[in-house]
VEXDREN-2710 file (C-alpha; in Angstrom, 1 decimal):
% VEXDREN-2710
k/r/px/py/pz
1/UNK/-35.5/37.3/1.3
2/UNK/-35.9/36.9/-2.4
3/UNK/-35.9/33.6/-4.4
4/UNK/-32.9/34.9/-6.1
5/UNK/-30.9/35.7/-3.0
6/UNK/-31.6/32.8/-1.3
7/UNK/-30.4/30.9/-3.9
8/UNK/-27.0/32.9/-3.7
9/UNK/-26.7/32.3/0.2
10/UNK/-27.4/28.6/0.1
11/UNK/-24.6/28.2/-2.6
12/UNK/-22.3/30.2/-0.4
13/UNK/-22.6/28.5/3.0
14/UNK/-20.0/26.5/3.8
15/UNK/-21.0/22.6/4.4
16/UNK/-20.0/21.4/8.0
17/UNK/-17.6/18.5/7.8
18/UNK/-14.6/17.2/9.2
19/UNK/-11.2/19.0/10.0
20/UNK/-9.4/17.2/7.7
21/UNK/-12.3/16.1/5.4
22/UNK/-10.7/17.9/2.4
23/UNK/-7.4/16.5/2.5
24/UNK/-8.5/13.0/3.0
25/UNK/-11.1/13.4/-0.1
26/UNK/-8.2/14.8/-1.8
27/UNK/-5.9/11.8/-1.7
28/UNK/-8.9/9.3/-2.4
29/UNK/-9.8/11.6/-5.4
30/UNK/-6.2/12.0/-6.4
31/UNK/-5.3/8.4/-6.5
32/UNK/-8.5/7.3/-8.5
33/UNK/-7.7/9.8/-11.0
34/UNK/-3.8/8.4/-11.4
35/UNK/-5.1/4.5/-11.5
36/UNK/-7.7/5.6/-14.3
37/UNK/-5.0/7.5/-16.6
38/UNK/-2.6/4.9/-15.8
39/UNK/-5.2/2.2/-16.4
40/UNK/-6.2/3.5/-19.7
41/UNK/-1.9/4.1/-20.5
42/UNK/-1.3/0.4/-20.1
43/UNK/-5.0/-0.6/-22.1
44/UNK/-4.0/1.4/-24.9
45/UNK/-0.3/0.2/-25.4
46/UNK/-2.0/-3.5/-25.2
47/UNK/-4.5/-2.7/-27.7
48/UNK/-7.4/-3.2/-25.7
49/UNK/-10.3/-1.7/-23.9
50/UNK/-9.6/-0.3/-20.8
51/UNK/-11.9/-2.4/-18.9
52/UNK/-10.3/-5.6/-20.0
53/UNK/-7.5/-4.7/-18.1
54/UNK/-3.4/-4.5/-18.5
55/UNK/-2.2/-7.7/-20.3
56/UNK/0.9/-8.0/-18.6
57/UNK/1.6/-8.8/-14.8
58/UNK/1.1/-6.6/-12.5
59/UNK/1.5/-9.2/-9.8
60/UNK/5.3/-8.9/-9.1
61/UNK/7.2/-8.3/-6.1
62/UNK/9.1/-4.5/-6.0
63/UNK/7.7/-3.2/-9.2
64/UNK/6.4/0.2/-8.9
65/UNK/4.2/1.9/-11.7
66/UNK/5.2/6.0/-12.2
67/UNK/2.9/8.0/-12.3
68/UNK/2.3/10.8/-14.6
69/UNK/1.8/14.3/-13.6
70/UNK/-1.8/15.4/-13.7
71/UNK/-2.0/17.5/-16.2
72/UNK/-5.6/19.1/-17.3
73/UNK/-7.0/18.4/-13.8
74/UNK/-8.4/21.0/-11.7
75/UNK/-6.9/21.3/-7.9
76/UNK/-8.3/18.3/-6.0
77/UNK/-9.9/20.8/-3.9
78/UNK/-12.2/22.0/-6.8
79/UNK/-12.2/18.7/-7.9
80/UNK/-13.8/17.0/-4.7
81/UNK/-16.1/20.3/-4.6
82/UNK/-17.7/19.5/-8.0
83/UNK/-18.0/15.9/-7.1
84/UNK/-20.1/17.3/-3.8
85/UNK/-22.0/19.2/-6.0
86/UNK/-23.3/16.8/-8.1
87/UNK/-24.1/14.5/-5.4
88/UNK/-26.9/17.2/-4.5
89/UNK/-28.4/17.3/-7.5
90/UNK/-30.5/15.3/-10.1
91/UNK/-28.4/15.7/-12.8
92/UNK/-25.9/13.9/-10.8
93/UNK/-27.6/10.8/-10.0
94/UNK/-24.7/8.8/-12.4
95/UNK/-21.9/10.1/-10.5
96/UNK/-23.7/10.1/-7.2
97/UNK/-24.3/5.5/-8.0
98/UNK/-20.1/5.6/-9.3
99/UNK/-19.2/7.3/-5.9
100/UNK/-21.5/5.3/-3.7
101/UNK/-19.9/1.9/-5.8
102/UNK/-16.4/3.0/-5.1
103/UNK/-16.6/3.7/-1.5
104/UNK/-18.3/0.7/-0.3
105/UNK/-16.7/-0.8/2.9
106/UNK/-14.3/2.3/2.3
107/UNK/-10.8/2.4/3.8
108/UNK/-11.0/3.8/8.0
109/UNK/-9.9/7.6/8.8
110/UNK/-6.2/7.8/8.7
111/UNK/-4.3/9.0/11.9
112/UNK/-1.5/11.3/10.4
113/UNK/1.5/9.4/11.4
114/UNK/3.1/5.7/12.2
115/UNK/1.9/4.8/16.0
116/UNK/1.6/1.8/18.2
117/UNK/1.3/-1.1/15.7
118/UNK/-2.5/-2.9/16.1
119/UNK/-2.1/-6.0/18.1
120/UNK/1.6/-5.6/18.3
121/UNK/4.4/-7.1/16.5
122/UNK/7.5/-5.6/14.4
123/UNK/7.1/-5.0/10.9
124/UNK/10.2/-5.3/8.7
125/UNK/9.8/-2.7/5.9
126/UNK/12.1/-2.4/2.7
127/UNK/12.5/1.6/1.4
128/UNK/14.0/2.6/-1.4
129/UNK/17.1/3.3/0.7
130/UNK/17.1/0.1/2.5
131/UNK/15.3/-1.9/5.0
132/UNK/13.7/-0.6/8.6
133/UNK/12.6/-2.8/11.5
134/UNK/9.9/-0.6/12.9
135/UNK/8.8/-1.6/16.8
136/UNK/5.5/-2.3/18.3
137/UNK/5.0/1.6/19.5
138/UNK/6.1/2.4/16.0
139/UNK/9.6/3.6/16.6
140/UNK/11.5/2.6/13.7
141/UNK/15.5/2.6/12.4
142/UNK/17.2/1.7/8.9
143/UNK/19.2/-1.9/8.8
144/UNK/21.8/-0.3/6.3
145/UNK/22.1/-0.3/2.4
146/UNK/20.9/-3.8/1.4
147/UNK/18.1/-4.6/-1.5
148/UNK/16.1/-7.0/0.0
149/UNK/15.5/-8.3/3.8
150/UNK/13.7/-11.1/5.8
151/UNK/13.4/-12.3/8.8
152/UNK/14.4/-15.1/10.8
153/UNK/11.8/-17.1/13.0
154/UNK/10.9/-15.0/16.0
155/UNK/12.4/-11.9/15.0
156/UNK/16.0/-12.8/16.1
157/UNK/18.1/-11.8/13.0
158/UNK/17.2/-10.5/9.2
159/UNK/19.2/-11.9/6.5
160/UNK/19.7/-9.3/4.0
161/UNK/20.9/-9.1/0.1
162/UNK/22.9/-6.2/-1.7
163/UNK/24.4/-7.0/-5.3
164/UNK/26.9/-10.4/-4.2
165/UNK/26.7/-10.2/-0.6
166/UNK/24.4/-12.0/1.6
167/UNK/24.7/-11.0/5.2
168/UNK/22.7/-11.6/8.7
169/UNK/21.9/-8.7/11.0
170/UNK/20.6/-8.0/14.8
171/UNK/17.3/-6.3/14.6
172/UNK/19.3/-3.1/15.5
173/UNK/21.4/-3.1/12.3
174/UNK/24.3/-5.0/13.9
175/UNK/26.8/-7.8/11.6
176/UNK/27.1/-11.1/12.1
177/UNK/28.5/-12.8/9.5
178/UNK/28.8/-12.4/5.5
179/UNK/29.2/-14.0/2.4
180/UNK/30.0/-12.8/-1.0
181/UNK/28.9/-14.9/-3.6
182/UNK/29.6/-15.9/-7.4
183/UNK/26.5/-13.8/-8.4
184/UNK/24.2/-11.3/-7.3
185/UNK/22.0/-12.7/-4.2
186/UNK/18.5/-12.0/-3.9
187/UNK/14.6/-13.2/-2.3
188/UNK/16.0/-14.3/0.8
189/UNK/14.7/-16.3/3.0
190/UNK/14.6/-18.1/6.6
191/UNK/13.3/-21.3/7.5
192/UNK/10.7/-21.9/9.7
193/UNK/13.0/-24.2/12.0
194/UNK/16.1/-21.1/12.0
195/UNK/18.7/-23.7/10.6
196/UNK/19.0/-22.5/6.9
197/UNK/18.6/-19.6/4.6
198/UNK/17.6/-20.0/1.3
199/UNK/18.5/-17.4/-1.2
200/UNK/18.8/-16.8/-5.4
201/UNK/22.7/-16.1/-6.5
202/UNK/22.2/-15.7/-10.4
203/UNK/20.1/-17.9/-11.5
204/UNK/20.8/-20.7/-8.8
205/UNK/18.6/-21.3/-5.6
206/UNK/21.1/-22.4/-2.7
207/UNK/21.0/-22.5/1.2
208/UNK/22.9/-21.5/3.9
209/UNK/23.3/-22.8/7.7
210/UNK/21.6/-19.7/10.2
211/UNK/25.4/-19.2/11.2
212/UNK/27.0/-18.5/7.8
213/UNK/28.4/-21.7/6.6
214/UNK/27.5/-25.1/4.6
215/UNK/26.6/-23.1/1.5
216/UNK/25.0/-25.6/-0.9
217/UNK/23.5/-25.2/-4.2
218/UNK/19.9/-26.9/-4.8
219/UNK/19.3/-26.1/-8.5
220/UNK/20.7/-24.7/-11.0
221/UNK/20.0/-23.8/-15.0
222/UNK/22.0/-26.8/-15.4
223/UNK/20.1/-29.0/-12.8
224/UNK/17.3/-31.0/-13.9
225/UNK/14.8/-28.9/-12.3
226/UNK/16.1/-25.4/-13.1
227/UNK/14.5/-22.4/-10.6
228/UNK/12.3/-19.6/-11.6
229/UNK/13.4/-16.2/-10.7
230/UNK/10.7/-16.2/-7.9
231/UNK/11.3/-16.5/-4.2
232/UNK/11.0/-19.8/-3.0
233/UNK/9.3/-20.5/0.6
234/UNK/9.7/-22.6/3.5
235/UNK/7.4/-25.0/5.1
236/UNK/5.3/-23.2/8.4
237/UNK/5.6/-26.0/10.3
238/UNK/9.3/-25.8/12.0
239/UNK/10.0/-28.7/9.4
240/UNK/12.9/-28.0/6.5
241/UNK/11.2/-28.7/3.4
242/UNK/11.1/-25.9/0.8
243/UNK/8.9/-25.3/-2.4
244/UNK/10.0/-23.3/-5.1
245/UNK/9.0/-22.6/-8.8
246/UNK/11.1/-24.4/-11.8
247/UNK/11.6/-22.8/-14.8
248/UNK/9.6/-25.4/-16.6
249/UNK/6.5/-24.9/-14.7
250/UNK/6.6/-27.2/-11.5
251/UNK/6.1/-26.5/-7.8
252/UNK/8.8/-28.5/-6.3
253/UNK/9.4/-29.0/-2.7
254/UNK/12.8/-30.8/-1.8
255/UNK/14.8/-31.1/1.6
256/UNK/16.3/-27.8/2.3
257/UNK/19.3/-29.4/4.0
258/UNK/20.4/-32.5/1.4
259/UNK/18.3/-31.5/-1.7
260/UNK/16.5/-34.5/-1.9
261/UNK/13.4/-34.3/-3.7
262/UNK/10.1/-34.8/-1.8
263/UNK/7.1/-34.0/-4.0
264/UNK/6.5/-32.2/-7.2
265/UNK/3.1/-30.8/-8.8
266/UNK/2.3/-29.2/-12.5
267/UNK/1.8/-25.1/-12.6
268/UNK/0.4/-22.7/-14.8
269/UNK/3.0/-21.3/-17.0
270/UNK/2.6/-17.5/-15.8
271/UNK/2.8/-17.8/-11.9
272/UNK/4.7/-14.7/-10.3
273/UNK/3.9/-16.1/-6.9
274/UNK/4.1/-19.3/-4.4
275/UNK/3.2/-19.3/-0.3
276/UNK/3.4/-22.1/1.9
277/UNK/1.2/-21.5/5.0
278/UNK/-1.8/-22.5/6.6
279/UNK/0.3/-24.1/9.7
280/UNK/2.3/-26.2/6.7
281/UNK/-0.8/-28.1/5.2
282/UNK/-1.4/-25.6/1.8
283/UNK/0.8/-24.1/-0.7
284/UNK/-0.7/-21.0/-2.9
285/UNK/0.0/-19.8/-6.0
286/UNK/-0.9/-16.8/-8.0
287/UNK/-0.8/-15.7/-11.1
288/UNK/-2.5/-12.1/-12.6
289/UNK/-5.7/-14.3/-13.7
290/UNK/-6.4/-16.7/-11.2
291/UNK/-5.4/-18.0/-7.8
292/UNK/-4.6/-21.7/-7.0
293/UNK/-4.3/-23.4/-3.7
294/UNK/-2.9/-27.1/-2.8
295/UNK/-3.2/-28.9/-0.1
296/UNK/0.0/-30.6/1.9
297/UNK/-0.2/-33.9/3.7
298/UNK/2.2/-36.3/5.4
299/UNK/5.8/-36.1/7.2
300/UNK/6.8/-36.3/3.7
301/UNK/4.8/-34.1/1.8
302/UNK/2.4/-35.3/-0.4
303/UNK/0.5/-32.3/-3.0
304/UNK/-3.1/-32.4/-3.6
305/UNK/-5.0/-31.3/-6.2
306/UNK/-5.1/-27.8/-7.0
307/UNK/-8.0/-25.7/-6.3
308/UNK/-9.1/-22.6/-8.1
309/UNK/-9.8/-19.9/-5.3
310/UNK/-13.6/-18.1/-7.3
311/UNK/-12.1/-14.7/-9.0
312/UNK/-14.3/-12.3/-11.1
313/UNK/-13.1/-13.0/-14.5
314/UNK/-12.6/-9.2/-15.0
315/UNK/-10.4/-8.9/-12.2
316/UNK/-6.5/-8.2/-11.9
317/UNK/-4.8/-10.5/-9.2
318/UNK/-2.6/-8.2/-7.9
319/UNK/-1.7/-10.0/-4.7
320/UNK/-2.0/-13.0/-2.6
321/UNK/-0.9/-14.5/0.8
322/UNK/-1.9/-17.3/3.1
323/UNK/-2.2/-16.9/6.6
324/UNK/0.7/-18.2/8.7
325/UNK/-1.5/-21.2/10.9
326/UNK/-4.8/-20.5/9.4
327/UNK/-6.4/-21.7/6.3
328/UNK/-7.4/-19.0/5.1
329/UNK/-6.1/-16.6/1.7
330/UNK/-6.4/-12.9/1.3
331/UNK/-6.3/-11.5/-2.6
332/UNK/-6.2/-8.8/-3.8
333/UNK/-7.8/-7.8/-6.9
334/UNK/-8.1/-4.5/-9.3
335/UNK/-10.6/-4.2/-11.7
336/UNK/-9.6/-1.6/-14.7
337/UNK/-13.3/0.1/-15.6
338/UNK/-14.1/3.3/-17.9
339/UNK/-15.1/5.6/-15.2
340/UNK/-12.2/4.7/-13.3
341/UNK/-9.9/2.1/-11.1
342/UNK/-10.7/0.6/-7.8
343/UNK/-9.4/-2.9/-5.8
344/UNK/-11.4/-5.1/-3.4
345/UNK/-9.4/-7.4/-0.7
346/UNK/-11.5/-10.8/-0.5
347/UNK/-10.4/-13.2/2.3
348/UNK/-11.1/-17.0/1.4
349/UNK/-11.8/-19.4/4.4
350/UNK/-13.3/-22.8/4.1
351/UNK/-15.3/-23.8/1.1
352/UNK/-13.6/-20.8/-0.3
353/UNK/-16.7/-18.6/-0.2
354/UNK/-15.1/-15.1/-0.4
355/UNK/-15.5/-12.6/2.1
356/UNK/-14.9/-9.0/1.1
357/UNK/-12.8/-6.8/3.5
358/UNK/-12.6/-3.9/1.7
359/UNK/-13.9/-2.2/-1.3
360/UNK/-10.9/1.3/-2.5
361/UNK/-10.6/3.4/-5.7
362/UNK/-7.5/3.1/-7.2
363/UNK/-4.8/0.4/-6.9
364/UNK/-3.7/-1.2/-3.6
365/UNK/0.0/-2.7/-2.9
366/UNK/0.6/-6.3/-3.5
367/UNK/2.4/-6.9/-0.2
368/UNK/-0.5/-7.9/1.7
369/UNK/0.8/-9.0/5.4
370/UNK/-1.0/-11.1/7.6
371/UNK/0.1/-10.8/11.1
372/UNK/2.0/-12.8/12.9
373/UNK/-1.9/-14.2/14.8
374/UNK/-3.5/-14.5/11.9
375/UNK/-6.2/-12.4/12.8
376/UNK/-5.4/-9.0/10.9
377/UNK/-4.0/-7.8/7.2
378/UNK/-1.8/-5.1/6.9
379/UNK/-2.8/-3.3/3.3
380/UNK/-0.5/-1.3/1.4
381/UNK/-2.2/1.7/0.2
382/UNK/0.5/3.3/-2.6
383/UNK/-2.2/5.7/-4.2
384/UNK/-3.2/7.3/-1.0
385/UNK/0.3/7.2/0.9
386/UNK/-1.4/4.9/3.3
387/UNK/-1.2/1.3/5.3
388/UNK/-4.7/0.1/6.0
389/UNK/-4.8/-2.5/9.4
390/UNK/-7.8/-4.5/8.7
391/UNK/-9.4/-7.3/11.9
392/UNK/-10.9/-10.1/10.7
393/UNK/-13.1/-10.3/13.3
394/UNK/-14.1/-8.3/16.2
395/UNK/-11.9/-5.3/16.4
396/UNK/-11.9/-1.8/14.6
397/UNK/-9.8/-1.1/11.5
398/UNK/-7.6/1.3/11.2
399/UNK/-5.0/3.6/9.2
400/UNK/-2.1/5.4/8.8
401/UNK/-1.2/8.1/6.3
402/UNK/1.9/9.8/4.9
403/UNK/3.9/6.5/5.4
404/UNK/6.3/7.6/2.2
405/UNK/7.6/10.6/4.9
406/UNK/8.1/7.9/7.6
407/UNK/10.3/6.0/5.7
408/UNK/12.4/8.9/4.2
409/UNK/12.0/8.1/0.8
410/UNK/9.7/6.4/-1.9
411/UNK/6.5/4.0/-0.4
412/UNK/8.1/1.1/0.6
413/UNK/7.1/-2.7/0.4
414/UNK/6.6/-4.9/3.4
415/UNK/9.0/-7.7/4.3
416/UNK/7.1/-9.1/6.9
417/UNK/5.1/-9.0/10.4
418/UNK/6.9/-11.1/13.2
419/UNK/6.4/-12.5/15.6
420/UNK/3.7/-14.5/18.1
421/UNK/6.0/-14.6/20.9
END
């Protein structure tokens, strides 16, 4: 055979590979290609360099970025062709060092849709067109048309929010009671102990008994420690002390029955984000540049110090959580480069040395889940229409794609992992 035909019949034959291969590279090459024009949208209207990253926060709970359409792009088949044809060559050494940097510890193989969930549990998922409790075996069902959801300890109700009303639910969708309030409700949530709910109406944070009365207000904009339009959260530890923000920059953490105030602590000015976890003895919180945890001691709760977790100064804090018993904190960060977008999730023990879990082009969600033992992280995956299930330890990871067409609508947020028992 002659040079020149041989040529022409290596560049024809096909390369063996996976079934699915093509459709998998074409959602990873897809969603890097929408983080780096959407990266370089938001860098421009700053008035910065794309790699400096978007100056406003990105770390906030329910905001979704649209996406633009692609225009100018070949099909992502052609696309992820070139990409494997420049990884053969020479000439393609520079692409070949990008690809091999984005793919490092690179998301598992997807199974196509929602199964058994790994190491069991019920996830409580919020849609676009309301919230679904979705069961260990990964049969799911819609709660109705409420906003926002939570769950109660154990899994034995869900308190939900719609404009003024303020409701608790069976897991099957079921009423129990309702209350309409003065303003619109929102960032529910149930204590530890199951006694009292703690929701926003307006821009008051007030509780409610687990049985729909004794509906007290905590703070107010006329109080003297006004809330933040952040969720507040609820010690770990069965007790029924709660922390929330204050509109002048102060964790807080009162008695969620009376009110009376128990321990405060300074804040940085632009946290979107506080956690109480670790079994009750540290509170987190996060803002886009940096990560903070404190510790928690005593029946009455005293706050240490804060703690700066170690974060890459060119990184974007997109979300954080603390595990439920555990001291331990998972982040996740984006980094916003020239040749394109990708997001690492770090997981900080003792000493807070990070660990990295996982290395993905493009964004990842910011509702990173622990679950309800602590010893695996549920990673949204908006890009790629995928939840990642990542083990800490022993165990192998593992996905799920096209979770948008499991939920009917729009990728949806998670709510929470429950429960132990």
């Amino acid at each position: 055979m002659s040079p020149g035909k041989l040529g022409q019949a290596l560049w024809e034959a096909p390369i063996p590979e996976p079934a699915d291969a093509e459709a998998r590279g074409r959602r990873i090459v897809v969603a890097a290609h929408a983080e780096r024009r959407d990266g370089a949208a938001i860098g421009g209207a700053a008035g910065t360099r794309q790699e400096d990253g978007p100056t406003a926060a990105t770390f906030e709970p329910g905001r979704r970025r649209h996406r633009r359409p692609l225009a100018r792009l070949a099909t992502a088949s052609s696309l992820a062709a070139l990409l494997a044809g420049l990884l053969l060559t020479p000439a393609g050494a520079a692409v070949r060092d990008w690809v091999g940097d984005a793919l490092v510890a690179s998301p598992p193989h997807p199974e196509p849709t929602l199964g058994q969930i790994p190491g069991g549990g019920r996830l409580l998922v919020q849609s676009g067109d309301g919230p679904w409790v979705v069961q260990p075996d990964g049969s799911r069902h819609r709660l109705g048309e409420y906003d926002e959801a939570t769950w109660s300890p154990h899994g034995l109700f869900v308190a939900a929010a719609r404009k003024r009303r303020l409701s608790a639910l069976e897991p099957d969708g079921s009423l129990r009671w309702s209350i309409v309030a003065q303003a619109r409700t929102g960032a529910p949530r149930w204590s530890a102990s199951g006694e009292r709910i703690a929701y926003r109406s307006g821009d008051e944070l007030r509780t409610i008994a687990g049985d729909g009365t004794e509906d007290r207000l905590l703070a107010g904009p006329t109080s003297a420690a006004p809330p933040a339009l952040i969720a507040p959260s609820w010690s770990p530890d069965d007790d029924d002390a709660l922390a929330y923000l204050t509109g002048d920059g102060q964790i807080r953490i009162v008695d969620g029955k009376s009110g009376i105030d128990l321990a405060q602590a300074p804040a940085r000015g632009d946290v979107t984000w506080i956690e109480w976890g670790a079994g009750g003895k540290e509170i987190l919180d996060a803002s886009p540049s940096q990560v903070r945890v404190r510790s928690v001691r005593g029946k009455r709760p005293r706050l240490g110090r804060a703690h700066r977790l170690p974060i890459a100064k060119d990184a974007t804090v997109v979300g954080a959580a603390l595990a439920p018993q555990r001291p331990l904190a998972a982040v996740v960060l984006t980094y916003w480069k020239r040749h394109g977008t990708y997001s690492t999730v770090l997981v900080y023990g003792p000493g807070n040395k990070p660990r990295l879990l996982l290395k993905a082009p493009g964004s990842l969600g910011h509702d990173i889940t622990w679950s309800p033992d602590g010893k695996r992280l549920l990673v949204p995956w908006p890009g790629a229409n995928e939840w990642l299930f990542l083990p800490l330890g022993r165990g192998q990871a593992s996905a799920v794609a096209d979770i948008s067409a499991a939920f009917t609508s729009s990728f949806p947020q998670v709510e929470g992992w429950c429960c132990r028992h």
